[in-house]
C-alpha positions, 0 to 999 in steps of 0.5 A, a space after each residue: 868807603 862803605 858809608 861813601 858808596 851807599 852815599 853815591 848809590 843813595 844820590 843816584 837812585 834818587 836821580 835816575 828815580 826823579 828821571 823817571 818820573 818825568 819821562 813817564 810823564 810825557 804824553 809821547 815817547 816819540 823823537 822831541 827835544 823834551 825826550 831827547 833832553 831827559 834821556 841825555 840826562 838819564 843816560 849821561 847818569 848811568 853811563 859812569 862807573 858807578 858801585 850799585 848793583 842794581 839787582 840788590 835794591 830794595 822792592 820800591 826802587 826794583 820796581 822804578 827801575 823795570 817801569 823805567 827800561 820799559 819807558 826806555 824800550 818803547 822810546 828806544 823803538 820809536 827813535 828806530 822806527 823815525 830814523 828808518 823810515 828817514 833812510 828808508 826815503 834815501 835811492 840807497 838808505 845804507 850809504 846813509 847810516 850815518 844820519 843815526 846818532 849812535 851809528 858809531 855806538 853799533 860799529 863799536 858794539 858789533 866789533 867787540 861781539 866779533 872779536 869776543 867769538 873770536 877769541 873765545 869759542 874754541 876752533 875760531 867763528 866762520 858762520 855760515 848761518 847766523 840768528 838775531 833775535 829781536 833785530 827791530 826797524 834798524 837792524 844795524 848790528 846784523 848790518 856791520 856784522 855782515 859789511 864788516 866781520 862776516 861777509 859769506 855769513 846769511 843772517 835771519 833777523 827775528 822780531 816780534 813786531 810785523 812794521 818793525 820788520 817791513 821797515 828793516 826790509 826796505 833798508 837793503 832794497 838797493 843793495 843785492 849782496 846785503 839784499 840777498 844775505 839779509 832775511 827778515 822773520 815775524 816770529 816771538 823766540 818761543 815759537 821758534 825751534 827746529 829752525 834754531 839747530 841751522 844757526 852757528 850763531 845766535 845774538 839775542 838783543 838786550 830787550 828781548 826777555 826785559 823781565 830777569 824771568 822772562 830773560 831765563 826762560 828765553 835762553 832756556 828755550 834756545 839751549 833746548 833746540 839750538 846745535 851742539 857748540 852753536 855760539 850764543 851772544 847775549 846781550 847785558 848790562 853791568 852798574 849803573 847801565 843796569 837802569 837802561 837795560 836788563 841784566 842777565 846773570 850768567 848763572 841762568 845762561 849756564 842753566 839754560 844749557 850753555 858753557 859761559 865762555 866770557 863776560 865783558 863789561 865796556 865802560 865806554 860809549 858801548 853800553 851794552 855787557 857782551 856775554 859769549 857762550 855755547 851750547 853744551 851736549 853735556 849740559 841739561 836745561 834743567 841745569 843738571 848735569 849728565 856728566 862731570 862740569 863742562 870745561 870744570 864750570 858748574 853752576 855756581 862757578 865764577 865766570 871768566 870777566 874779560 877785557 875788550 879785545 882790541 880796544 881796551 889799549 887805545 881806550 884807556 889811552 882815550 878815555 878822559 875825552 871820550 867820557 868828556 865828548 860823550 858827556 857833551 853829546 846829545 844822547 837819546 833813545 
């Protein structure tokens, strides 16, 4: 079995190795049908299940692989801006969502978030205040989070990039509840810390620390100045997925000053691993520890591994045609 999986790891990272040679080989990362067709390749690769773990590769494929969500990154940035600035064209653009490809993939994504807090922080998830760090020109999971799950929630969109965030600001113009909950805030996540105590939530998208480093020292700094039991959604990704996106250990999120509450790795449409923690009074971003191990987890602890709340019944009763309808579809970043 061992031999058979080194097999099918070999094969892939032969694959995703040749992908990403050819993407960075275009002259433009921008919306075409030759980029279109190597991410559906690329994503239709790592989407299935698959034994490798990306973080054991050797230094050569390590490299390929952080050169490769870099590529997917700026491709995925460059998708965003065009579809905002088509909805951006629209009297209402938000009752035009649709016209995204993957609308459905932040429905899903977002829905799984919320039934994550839920169930797992303790006393139940009514924020008042929440934070997205790195919302980008299609902020679409703060969106469905507050039409959808969280509708007295205020929302703070953070994002390095200034366009970025005027795009988004044009989106809700021609809506005065989501207008007047939806904020929008040129910041780098290192800048901010007073204003990170008045979150109960804070999300922190997937390409926002693409570097495992980068990553750590990120959730460092808001287990440093984020409120005692504030909730943190960090997301990851897990096999194969782990070319697309990075992958946050766990460990360095406990480290950071959190109690990791849940780990959860979809194996559907949604591509993104969903990490819940919480910020500890008991725990020191040092990782050392002022008292006995929060909850009986140290750092070293196995983390609680979940199912998908609701979806995991009707996914397993669904899962040869959604693997099929997504394997037909046309992905692109």
């Amino acid at each position: 079995m061992a031999a058979q999986n080194n097999k099918e790891v070999d094969a892939l990272v032969e694959k995703i190795t040749g992908l990403h040679a050819a993407i960075a080989k275009l002259p433009s990362l921008s919306p075409s049908p030759a980029v279109d067709l190597l991410f559906t390749e690329l994503v239709t690769a790592c989407v299935p299940p698959s034994p490798v773990d990306v973080t054991k590769l050797g230094p050569e494929a390590q490299e390929m692989r952080e050169g490769l969500i870099r590529l997917c990154s700026e491709a995925e940035g460059k998708l965003e801006a065009h579809y905002s600035d088509m909805l951006a064209a629209f009297d209402n653009p938000l009752d035009h969502l649709g016209m995204f490809p993957y609308y459905s993939n932040y429905i899903n994504l977002s829905k799984l978030e919320y039934e994550l807090l839920a169930r797992y922080v303790p006393g139940g998830i009514a924020p008042a205040r929440v934070a997205f760090i790195g919302s980008g020109p299609l902020p679409f999971s703060s969106f469905v989070l507050a039409a959808r799950h969280l509708p007295d929630t205020m929302f703070d969109n953070y994002d390095l990039c200034g366009a970025a965030n005027d795009r988004a600001s044009k989106l809700f113009r021609a809506d005065k509840d989501m207008g007047a909950r939806m904020s929008f805030h040129t910041a780098d996540v290192a800048d901010l810390a007073g204003e990170l105590a008045k979150y109960d939530v804070v999300f922190l998208a997937a390409l926002v620390g693409m570097a495992a480093e980068d990553k750590a020292k990120v959730i460092a700094h808001l287990g440093t100045h984020m409120a005692d039991g504030a909730a943190l959604v960090v997301r990851s990704a897990h096999g194969a997925r782990g070319f697309l996106y990075p992958i946050v250990d766990p460990q360095d999120i406990t480290l950071g000053g959190f109690k990791v509450l849940a780990v959860c790795h979809p194996d559907d449409d949604v591509v993104n691993s969903v990490i819940i923690a919480q910020k500890s009074k008991d725990v020191h971003v040092s990782g050392l520890r002022s008292g006995p191990a929060v909850g009986g987890q140290s750092a070293r602890s196995t983390v609680p591994v979940v199912s998908p709340p609701c979806r995991f019944g009707e996914m397993v009763a669904d899962m040869t045609q959604k693997r099929e309808e997504f394997a037909n579809a046309e992905v692109a970043f």
